[in-house]
N, C-alpha and C positions, 0 to 999 in steps of 0.2 A: 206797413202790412195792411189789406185790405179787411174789409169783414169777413168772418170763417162760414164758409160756403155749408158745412154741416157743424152743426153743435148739440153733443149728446150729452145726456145730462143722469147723472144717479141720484134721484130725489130721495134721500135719506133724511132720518129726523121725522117722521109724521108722529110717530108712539112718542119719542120725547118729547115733543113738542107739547103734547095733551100731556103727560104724564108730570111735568115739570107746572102745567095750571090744574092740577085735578080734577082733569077730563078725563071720560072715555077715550079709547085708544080713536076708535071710527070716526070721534071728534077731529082725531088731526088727520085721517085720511082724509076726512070732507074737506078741512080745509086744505091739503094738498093736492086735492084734484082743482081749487082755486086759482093755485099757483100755475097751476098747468093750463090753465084758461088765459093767465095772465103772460106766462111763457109765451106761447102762439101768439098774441096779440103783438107781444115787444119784439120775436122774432120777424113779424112782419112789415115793423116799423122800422127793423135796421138793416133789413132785406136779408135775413138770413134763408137761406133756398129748402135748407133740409133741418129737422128739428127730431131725434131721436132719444123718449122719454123710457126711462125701463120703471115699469112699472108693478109686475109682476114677474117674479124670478120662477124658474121650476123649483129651489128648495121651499120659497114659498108654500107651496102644496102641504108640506110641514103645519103648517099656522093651523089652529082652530078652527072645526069646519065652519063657526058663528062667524069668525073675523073673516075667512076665503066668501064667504057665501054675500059679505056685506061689501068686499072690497069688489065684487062682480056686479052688484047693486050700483057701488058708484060708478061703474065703469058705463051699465046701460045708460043710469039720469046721464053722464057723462056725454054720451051719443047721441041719445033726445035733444039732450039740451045743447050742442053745438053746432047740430046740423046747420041749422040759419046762420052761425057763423061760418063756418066749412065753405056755403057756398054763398056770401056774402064777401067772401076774401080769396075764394077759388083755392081752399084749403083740401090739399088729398089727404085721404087720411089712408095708412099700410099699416099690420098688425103682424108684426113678426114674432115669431115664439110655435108651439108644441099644439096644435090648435086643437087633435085630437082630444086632448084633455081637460076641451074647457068644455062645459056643461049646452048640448046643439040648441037650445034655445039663446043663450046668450052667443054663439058660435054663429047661429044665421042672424042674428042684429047686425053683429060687425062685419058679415060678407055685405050684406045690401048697404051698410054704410062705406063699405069700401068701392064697392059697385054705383053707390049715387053720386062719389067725387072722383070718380077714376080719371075723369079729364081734364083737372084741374091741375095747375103745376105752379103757382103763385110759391107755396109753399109744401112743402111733402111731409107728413107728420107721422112717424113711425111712432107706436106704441110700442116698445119689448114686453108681452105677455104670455106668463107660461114661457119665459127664456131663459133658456142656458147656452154660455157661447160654447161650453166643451162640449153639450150634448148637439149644439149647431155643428161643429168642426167635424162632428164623428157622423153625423146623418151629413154631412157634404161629403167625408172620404168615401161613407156607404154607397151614396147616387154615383160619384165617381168613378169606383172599380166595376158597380154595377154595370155603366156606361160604356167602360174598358173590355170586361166580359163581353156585352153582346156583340163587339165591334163598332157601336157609333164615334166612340174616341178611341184615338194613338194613344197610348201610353207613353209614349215616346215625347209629345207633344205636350205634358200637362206642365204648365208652368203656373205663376201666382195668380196670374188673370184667369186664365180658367178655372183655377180651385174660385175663385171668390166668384165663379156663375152662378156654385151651386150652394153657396148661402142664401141665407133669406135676406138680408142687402142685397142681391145681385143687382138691385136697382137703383142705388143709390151709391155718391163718391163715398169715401172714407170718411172718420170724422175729422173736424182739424183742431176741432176743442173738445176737450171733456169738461165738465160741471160736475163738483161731487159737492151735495151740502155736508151739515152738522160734521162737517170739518173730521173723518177718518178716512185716513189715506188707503184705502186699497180698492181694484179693480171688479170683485164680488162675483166674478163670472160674468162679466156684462164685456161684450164687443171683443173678444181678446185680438182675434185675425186682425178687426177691422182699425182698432185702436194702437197700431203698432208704431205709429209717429206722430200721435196727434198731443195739443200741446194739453198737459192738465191745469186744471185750476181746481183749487179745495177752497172752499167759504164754508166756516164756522157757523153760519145760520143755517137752524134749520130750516127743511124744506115750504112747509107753511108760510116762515117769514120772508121768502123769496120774493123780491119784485123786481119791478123793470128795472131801477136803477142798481140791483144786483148784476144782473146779466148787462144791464152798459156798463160795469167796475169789470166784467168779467171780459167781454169784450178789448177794451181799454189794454187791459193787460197782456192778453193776448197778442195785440197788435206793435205792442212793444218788442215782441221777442223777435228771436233770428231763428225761421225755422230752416235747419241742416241737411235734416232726413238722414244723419249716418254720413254727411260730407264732413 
């Protein structure tokens, strides 16, 4: 099996991570946005096309306004500081999630950094921020029937390909791997439409301790399997 064309990843483990050397929690966000630096680079290196990181969930919103207001903190240093990579490797960067709710000064950073890599296709770098795949599923049925109502679309005509226009992937394939660290197995609301055949992998390290030769084991195993699809 070849290399996996999209690989999305639930970077879980940042708090245990710190919590387990008694550090601050924001201790292991930083270094989790590391890893994410380090993701993109080995995606690039094994030619993976599309690379979808979830980063900030909508129950998130939850968290401590100190912990929400510093995890948006890393996210700017984050875009400052990659820009020269972004286009040093012709890296696009797309931020999928609930945009309205993210505070317009950090909201216009990430339009002009999506806007300064928009013609780059080396690599395509989704951020999931302020995501939820139910509340994704339920704003694609909303645009939907809205579409159905005025007459632009058959109803008659909607089948899986079109529901998945009016996702925020509509631009991107499915994924064909999952990555979940610190080793617990469940989905968390992250990709449910999109993730309906792709193959998983769980590694026990947390997020933090992630490097390249994580995702080449991750890889590796991946390329072992038979995927079916339901055959």
């Amino acid at each position: 099996m070849s290399t996996p064309r999209h690989i999305a990843i639930i970077m879980d483990g940042n708090g245990r991570w710190a919590k387990k050397r008694g550090l601050p929690k924001i201790v292991g966000h930083k270094q989790g946005v590391e890893s994410v630096k380090r993701a993109v680079s080995s995606c690039i290196k094994f030619g993976v096309k599309y690379l979808t990181v979830y980063a900030f969930s909508t129950e998130n919103w939850q968290r401590p306004r100190p912990e929400v207001r510093a995890l948006f903190g890393l996210l700017e240093n984050f875009l400052k500081s990659q820009m020269r990579i972004f286009h040093k490797n012709n890296v696009r960067l797309r931020v999928i999630g609930e945009r309205d709710r993210i505070e317009p000064g950090v909201r216009k950073k990430i339009e002009q950094a999506e806007k300064d890599t928009a013609h780059y296709d080396k690599l395509i770098l989704n951020i999931a921020l302020s995501y939820g795949s139910r509340q994704e599923i339920v704003n694609a049925a909303r645009a939907l029937s809205q579409d159905a109502k005025d007459g632009t679309i058959d109803p008659s005509g909607i089948d899986e390909k079109l529901f998945a226009q009016y996702l925020y992937t509509k631009d991107s394939p499915d994924p064909d791997l999952l990555i979940r660290t610190s080793g617990e197995m469940r989905l968390s609301n992250f990709l449910l439409w999109q993730l309906s055949y792709a193959e998983i992998y769980v590694t026990q390290k947390f997020w933090p301790d992630f490097r390249e030769g994580d995702l080449k084991a991750a890889i590796d195993e991946y390329q072992k399997r038979e995927r079916r699809f339901g055959r």
